[in-house]
KEKE-3310 file (N, C-alpha, C; in steps of 0.2 Angstrom, whole numbers, plus 5000, padded with zeros to 4 digits):
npx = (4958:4952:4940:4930:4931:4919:4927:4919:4907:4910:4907:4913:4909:4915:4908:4911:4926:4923:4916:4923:4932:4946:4955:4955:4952:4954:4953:4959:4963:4950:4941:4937:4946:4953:4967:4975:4982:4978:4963:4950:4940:4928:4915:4910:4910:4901:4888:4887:4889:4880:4879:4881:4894:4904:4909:4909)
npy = (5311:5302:5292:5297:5292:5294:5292:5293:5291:5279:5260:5250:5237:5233:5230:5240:5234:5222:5225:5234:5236:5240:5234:5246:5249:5245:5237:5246:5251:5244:5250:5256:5260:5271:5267:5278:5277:5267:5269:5273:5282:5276:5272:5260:5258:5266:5262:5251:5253:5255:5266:5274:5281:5283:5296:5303)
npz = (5054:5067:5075:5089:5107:5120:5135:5150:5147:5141:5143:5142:5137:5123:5111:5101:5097:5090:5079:5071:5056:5053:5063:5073:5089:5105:5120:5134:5153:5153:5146:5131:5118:5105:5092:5083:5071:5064:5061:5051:5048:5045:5052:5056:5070:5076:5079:5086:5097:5114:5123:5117:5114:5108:5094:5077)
capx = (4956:4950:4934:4933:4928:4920:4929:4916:4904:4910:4906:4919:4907:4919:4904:4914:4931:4921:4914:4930:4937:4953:4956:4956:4950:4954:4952:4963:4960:4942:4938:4939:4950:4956:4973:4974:4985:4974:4955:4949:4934:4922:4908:4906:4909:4897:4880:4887:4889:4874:4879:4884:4900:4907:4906:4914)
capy = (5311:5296:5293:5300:5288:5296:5287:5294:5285:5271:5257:5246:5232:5230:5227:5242:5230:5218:5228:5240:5233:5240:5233:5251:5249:5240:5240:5248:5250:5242:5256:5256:5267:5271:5267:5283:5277:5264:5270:5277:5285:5273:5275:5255:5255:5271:5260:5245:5257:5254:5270:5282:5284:5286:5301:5303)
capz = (5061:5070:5079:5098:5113:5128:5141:5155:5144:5137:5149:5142:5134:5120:5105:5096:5095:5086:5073:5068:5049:5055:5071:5075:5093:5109:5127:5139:5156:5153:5143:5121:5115:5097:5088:5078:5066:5063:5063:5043:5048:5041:5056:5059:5078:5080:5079:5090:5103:5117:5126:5112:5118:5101:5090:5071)
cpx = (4952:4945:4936:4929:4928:4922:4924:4911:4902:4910:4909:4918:4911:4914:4908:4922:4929:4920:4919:4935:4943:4956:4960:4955:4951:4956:4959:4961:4950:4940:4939:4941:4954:4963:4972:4975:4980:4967:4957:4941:4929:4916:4907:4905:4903:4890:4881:4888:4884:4873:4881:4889:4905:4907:4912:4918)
cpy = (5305:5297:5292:5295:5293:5292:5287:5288:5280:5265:5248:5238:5228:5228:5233:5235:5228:5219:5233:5234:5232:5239:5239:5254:5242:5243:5242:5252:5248:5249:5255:5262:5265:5273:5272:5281:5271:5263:5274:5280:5283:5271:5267:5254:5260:5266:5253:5249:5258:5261:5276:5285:5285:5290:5301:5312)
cpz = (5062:5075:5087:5101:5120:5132:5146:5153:5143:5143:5148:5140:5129:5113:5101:5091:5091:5079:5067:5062:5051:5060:5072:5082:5097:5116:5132:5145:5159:5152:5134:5122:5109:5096:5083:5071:5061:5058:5055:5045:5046:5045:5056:5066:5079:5082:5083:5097:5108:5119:5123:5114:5112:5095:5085:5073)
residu = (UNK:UNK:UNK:UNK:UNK:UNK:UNK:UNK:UNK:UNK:UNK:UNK:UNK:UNK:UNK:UNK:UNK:UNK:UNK:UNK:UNK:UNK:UNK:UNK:UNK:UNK:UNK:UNK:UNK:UNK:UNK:UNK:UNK:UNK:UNK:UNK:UNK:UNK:UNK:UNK:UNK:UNK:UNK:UNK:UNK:UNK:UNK:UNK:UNK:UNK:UNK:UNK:UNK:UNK:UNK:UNK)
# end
């Protein structure tokens, strides 16, 4: 299971992409969102996140 992005939330900064080992995040319509197949669960985008728009 791959970590969720509020879209309502997320306000499409982009400091998750930066920090994701797996480049398991990238932007689409100016918003983050997760490559499932990608993403291993390893909780580093959640603490780059200003707005908590990312939940394990």
């Amino acid at each position: 299971m791959a970590v969720t992005i509020n879209a309502e939330t997320c306000i499409g900064c982009g400091a998750c992409i930066d920090t994701c080992p797996t480049e398991a995040l990238e932007m689409k319509d100016d918003k983050a969102v997760v490559i499932v197949d990608k993403c291993v669960d390893c909780g580093a985008c959640l603490d780059s996140c200003p707005v908590e728009a990312i939940t394990l």
